[in-house]
C-alpha positions as CSV (number, residue, x, y, z in Angstrom):
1,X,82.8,84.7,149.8
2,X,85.0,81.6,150.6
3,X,87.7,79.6,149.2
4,X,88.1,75.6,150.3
5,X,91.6,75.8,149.2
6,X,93.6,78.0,151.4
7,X,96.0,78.0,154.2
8,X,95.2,79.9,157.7
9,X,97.9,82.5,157.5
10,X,100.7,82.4,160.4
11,X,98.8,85.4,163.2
12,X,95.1,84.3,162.7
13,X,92.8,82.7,164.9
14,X,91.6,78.7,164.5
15,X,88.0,80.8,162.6
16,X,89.9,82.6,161.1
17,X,89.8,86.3,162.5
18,X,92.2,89.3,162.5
19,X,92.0,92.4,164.7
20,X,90.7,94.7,162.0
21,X,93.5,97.1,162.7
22,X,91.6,100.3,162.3
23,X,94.7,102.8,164.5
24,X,96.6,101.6,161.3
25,X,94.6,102.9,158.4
26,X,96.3,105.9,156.8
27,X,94.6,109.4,156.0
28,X,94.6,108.5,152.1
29,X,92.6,105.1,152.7
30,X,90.4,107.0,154.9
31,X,89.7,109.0,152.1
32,X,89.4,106.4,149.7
33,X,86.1,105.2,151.7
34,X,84.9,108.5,151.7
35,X,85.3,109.1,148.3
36,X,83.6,105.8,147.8
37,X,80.8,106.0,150.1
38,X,79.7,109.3,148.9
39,X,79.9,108.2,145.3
40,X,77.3,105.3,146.0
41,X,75.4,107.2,148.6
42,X,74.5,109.7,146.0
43,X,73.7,107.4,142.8
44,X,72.0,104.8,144.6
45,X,68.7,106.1,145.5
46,X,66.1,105.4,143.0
47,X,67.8,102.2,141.7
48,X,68.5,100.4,144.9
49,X,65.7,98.8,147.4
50,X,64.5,100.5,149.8
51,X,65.6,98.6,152.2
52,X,69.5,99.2,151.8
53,X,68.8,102.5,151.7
54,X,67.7,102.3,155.6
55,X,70.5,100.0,156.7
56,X,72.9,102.7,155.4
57,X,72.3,104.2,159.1
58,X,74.0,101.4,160.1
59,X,77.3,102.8,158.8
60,X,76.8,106.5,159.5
61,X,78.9,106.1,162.8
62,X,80.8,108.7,164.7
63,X,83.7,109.3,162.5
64,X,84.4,109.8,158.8
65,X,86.3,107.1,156.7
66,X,86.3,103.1,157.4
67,X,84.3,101.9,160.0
68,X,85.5,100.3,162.7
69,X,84.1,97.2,163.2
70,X,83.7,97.3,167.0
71,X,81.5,100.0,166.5
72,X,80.2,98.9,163.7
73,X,78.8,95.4,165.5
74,X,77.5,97.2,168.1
75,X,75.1,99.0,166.2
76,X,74.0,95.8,164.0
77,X,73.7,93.7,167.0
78,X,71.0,95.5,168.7
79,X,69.6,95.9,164.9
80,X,69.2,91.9,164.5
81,X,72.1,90.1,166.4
82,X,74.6,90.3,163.6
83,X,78.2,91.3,164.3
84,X,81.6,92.1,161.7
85,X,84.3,90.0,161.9
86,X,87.8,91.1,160.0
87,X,89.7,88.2,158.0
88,X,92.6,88.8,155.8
89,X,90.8,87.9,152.8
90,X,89.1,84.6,151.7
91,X,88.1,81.9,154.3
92,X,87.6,78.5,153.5
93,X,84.0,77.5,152.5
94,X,83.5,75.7,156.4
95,X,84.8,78.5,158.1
96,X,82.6,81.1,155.6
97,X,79.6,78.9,156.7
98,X,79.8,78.8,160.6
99,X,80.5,82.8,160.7
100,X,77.2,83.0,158.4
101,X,75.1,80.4,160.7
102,X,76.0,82.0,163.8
103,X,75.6,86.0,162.8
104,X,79.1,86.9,162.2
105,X,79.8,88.6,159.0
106,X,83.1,87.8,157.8
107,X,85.1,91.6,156.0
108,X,88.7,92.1,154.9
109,X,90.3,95.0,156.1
110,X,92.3,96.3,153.6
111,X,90.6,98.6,151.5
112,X,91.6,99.2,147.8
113,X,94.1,101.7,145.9
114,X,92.8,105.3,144.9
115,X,93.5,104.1,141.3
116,X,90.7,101.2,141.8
117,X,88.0,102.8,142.4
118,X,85.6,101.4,139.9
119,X,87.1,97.6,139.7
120,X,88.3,95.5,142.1
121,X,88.4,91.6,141.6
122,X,89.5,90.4,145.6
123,X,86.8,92.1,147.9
124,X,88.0,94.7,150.2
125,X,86.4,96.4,153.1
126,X,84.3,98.7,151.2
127,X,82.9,95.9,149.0
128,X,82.5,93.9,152.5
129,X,80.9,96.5,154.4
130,X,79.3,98.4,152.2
131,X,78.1,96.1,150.1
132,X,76.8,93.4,152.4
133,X,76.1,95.2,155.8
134,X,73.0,97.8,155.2
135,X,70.9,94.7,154.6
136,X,72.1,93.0,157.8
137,X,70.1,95.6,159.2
138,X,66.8,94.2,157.9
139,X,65.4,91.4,160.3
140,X,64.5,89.1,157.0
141,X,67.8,89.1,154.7
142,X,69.9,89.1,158.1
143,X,67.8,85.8,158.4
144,X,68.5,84.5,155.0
145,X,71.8,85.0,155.7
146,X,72.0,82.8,158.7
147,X,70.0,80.4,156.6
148,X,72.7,80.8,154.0
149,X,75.5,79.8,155.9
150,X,73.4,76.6,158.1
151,X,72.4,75.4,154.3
152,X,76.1,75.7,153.5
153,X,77.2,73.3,156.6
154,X,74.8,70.9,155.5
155,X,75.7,71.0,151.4
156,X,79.1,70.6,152.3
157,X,78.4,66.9,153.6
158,X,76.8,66.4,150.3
159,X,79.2,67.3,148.1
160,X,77.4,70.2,146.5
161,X,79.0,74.0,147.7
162,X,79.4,74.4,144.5
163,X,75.8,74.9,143.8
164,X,75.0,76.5,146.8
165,X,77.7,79.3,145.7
166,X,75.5,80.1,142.8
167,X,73.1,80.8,144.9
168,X,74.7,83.2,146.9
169,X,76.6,84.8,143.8
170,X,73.2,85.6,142.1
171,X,71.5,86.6,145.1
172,X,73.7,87.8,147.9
173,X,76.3,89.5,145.5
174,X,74.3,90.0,142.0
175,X,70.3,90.1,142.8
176,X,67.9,92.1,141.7
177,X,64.5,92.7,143.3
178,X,60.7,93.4,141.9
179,X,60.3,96.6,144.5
180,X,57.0,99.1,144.6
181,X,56.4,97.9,140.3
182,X,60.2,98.4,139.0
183,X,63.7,96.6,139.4
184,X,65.8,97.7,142.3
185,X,69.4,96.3,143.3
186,X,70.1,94.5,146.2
187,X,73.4,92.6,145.6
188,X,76.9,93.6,147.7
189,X,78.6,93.0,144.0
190,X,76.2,95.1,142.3
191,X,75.5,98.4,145.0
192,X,79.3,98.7,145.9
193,X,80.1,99.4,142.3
194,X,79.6,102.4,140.5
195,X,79.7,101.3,137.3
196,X,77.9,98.3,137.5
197,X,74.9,99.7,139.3
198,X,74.2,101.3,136.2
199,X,74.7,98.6,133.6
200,X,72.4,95.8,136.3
201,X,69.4,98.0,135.7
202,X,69.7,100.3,132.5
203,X,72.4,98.1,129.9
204,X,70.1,96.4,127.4
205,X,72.8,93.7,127.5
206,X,72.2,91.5,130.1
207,X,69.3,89.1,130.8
208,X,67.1,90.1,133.7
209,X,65.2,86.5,134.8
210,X,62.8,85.3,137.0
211,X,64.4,83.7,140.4
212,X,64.0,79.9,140.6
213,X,66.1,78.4,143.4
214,X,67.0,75.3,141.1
215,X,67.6,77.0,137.8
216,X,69.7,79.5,139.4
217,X,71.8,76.8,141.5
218,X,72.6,75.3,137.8
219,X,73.9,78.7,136.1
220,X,77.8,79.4,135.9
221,X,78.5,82.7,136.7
222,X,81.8,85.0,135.9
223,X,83.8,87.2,138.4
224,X,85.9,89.5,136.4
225,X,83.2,91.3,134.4
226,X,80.2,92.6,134.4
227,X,77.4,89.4,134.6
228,X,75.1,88.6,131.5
229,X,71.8,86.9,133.7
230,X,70.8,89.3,136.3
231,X,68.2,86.9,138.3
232,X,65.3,88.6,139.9
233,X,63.3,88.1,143.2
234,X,59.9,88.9,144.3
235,X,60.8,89.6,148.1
236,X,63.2,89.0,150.6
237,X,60.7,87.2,152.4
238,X,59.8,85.0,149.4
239,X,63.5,84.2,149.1
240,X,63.8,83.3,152.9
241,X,60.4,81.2,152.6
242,X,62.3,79.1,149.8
243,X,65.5,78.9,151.6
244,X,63.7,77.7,154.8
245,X,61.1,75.4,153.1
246,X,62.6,73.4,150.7
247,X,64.5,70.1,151.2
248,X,67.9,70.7,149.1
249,X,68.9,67.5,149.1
250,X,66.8,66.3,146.7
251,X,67.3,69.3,144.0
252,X,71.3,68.4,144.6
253,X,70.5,64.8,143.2
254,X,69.1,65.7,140.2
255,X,71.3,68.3,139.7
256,X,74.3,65.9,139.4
257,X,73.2,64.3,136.8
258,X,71.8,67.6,134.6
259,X,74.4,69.5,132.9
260,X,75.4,73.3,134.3
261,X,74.0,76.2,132.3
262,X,76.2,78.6,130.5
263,X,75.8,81.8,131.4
264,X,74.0,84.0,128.4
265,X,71.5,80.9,128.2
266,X,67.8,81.7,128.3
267,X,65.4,78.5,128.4
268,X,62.1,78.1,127.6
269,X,60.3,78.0,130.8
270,X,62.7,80.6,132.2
271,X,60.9,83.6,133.3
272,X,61.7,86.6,130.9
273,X,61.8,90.0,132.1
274,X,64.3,91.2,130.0
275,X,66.2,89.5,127.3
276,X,69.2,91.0,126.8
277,X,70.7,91.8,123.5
278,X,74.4,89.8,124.8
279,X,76.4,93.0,122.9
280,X,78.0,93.8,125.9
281,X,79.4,90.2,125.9
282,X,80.0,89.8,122.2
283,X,81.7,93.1,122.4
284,X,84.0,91.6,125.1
285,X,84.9,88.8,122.4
């Protein structure tokens, strides 16, 4: 996602970009995405929406290995006007936002070692492209998306990115979805890892929650291990409906003056669809 901290690195352009570089990827890191994308391809089917599963055409281009992102763009802007942009790794959280509002999905493109194949903490082009571009293909997340990123310019004049983050990090990167009666992933952080598509839906750890856009915007979440709420949608479109429809600022006000809530938390009008037994956590010390 985005950083409001950093420094545009000496060779980039005022938003941001790179040239993705693809003439200078290597045969091993070539193989690396293969080895990757062949690994998720196989496992996910059955436990991820169906609606990833048909935006991995997307990526099924005319060469093995990373995707170049000209390519790439071309094919997802006839599918619903979004293109991939290449950054050298986290963008501030205004430059994260305009890319978002106007289509552009910002990637790195350096793609991780052979001996990180199952945990990486900085995302790299596989968790980028992978992850986040099959559902660019679908006309209502790649709108939620754009309302994503034109919330984002507005809760940054309010004070609140924080908050909004949440959002995103529970749905964007670490959703679930109520599909055809069962759970199915959705979430970039969740489908581009092999080990945590697996704990998401089967662990009897974590807490699996009903969405609510408030509640959710008031959780802390962790990055470096596996999460411990897993919040749930009923649809895309029910998720873009809520983005679209409700008036933010008024949820931010009341927000600053309730206190966050830690992660393992369940409360009493939460929606429980699973309560999780925490041992994964506990276990973790």
């Amino acid at each position: 996602m985005a950083d409001a901290e950093l420094i545009r690195p000496e060779g980039t352009a005022a938003d941001w970009t790179i040239p993705q570089g693809w003439d200078r990827y290597t045969p091993e890191e070539h193989a690396t995405w293969d080895t990757l994308f062949e690994r998720q391809a196989r496992m996910l089917p059955g436990r991820v929406t169906p609606e990833f599963i048909a935006g991995l055409d997307v990526l099924r281009l005319s060469r093995p290995g990373i995707p170049d992102f000209e390519e790439l763009s071309e094919r997802l802007t006839r599918a619903t006007g979004w293109s991939v942009v290449a950054v050298p790794g986290l963008v501030p959280d205004d430059v994260f936002f305009d890319h978002l509002a106007n289509r552009r999905f910002v990637a790195g493109n350096f793609i991780r070692r052979p001996d990180q194949l199952d945990y990486l903490q900085e995302p790299d082009v596989f968790h980028d492209v992978f992850g986040h571009v099959p559902l660019l293909a679908n006309p209502v997340f790649a709108d939620y998306m754009q309302a994503y990123g034109q919330g984002g310019q507005r809760a940054g004049a309010m004070g609140a990115i924080q908050r909004l983050s949440r959002l995103y990090w529970y749905t964007v990167e670490f959703g679930l979805v109520r599909s055809g009666g069962d759970l199915k992933l959705y979430g970039a952080g969740i489908v581009s890892s092999f080990t945590e598509s697996v704990f998401a839906l089967e662990d009897p750890s974590p807490n699996r929650l009903g969405f609510d856009l408030k509640r959710v915007m008031r959780t802390k979440y962790r990055i470096d291990d596996f999460q411990q709420n897993y919040f749930v949608i009923d649809s895309f479109e029910d998720l873009l409906d809520q983005t679209l429809n409700t008036d933010f600022a008024p949820l931010y006000a009341e927000m600053a003056n309730e206190p966050d809530i830690e992660i393992e938390t369940i409360l009493p009008e939460d929606t429980v669809i699973t309560r999780g037994t925490q041992a994964y956590a506990r276990g973790q010390g």
